[in-house]
C-alpha positions as MATLAB code, in Angstrom:
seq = 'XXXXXXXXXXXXXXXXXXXXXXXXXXXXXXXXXXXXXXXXXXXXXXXXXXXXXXXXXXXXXXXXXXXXXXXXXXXXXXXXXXXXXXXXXXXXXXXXXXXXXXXXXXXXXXXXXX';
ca = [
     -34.652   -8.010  136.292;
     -38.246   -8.526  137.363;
     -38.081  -12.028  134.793;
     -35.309  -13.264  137.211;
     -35.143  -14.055  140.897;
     -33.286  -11.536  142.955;
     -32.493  -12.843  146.037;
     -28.919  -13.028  147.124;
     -28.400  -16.260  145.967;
     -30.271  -16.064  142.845;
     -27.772  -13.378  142.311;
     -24.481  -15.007  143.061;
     -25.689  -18.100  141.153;
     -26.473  -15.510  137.862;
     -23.283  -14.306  137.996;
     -21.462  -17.571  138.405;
     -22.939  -18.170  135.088;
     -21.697  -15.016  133.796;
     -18.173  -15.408  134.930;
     -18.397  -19.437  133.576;
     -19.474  -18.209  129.758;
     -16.682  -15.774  130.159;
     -14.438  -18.702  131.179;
     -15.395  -20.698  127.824;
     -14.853  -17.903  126.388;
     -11.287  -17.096  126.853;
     -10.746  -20.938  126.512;
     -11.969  -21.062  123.306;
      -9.832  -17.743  122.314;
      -6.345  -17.613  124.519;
      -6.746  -21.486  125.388;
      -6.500  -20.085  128.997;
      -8.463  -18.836  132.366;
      -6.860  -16.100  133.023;
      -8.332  -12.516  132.545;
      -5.729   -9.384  133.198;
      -3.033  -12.546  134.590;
      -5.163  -13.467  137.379;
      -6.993  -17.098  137.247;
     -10.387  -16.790  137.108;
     -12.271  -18.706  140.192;
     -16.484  -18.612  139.402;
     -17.652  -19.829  142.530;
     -18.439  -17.118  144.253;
     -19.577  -15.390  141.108;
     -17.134  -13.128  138.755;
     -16.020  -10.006  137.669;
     -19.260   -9.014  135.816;
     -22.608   -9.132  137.616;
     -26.003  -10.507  135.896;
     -27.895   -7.310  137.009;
     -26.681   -3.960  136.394;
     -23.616   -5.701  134.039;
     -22.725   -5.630  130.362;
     -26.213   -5.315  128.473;
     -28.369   -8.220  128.316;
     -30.575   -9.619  125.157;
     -32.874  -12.237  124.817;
     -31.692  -14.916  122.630;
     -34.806  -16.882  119.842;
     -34.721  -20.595  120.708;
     -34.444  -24.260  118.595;
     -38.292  -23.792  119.870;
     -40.552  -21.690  118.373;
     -41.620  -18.834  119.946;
     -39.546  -19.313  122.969;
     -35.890  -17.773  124.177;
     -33.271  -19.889  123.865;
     -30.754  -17.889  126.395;
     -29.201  -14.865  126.808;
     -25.891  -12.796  125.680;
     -24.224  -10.614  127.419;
     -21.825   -8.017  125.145;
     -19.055   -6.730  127.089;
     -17.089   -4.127  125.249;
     -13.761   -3.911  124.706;
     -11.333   -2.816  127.463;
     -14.126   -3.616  130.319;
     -12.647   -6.799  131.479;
      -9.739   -7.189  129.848;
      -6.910   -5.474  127.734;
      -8.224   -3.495  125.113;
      -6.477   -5.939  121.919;
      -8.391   -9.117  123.110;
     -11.603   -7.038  121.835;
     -15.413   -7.553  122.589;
     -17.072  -10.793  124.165;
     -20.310  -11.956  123.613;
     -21.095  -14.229  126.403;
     -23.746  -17.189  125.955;
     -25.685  -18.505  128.778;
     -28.761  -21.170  127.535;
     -32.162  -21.147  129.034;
     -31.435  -24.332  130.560;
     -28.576  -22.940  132.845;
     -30.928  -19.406  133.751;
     -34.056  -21.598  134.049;
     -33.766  -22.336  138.131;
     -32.842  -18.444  138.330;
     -36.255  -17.038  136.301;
     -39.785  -16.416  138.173;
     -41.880  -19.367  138.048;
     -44.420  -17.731  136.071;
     -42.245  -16.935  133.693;
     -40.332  -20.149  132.814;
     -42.787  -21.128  130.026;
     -41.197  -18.232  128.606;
     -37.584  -20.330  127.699;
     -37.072  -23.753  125.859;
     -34.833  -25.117  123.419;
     -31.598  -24.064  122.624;
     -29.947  -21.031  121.648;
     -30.458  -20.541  117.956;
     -27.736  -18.371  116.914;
];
């Protein structure tokens, strides 16, 4: 966490993003927003926070020697019913960009390149 911001609204934002990737997720599986048969609603965040969530990896960038994103891997049964198996969220650099430590932003560019 000490490559991201972590004020509160740093925070909230992160896991906005989170709970938005999980969103396009479940679109692009069930065709739906619903997780457990409630509608999800990201704007004030999610069900899965950036810091202390699902484990988080660095993802290598369209650029070279840069990260493209990150991806989250939520396991089975943490979020949802046990049959709709794993997700692997996405989030690209250029959404976490605003959220990373100045000093660190030369860090991320490109896209995800997975």
């Amino acid at each position: 966490s000490d490559l991201f911001l972590n004020d509160a609204e740093s925070e909230q934002a992160l896991a906005t993003l989170v709970c938005n990737a999980l969103l396009d997720d479940l679109r692009a599986t069930t065709s739906d927003a619903t997780l457990n048969g409630t509608r999800l609603n990201c704007s004030q965040g999610g069900p899965l926070p950036f810091f202390g969530g699902p484990p988080l990896i660095f993802l290598p960038s369209t650029e070279p020697d840069k990260f493209g994103g990150v991806a989250m891997f939520v396991s089975a049964g943490r979020i949802a019913p046990i049959q709709m198996g794993e997700f692997i969220l996405t989030i690209p650099q250029a959404d976490l960009r605003d959220y990373v430590r100045p000093a660190d932003q030369n860090l991320f560019a490109g896209e995800p390149d997975i």
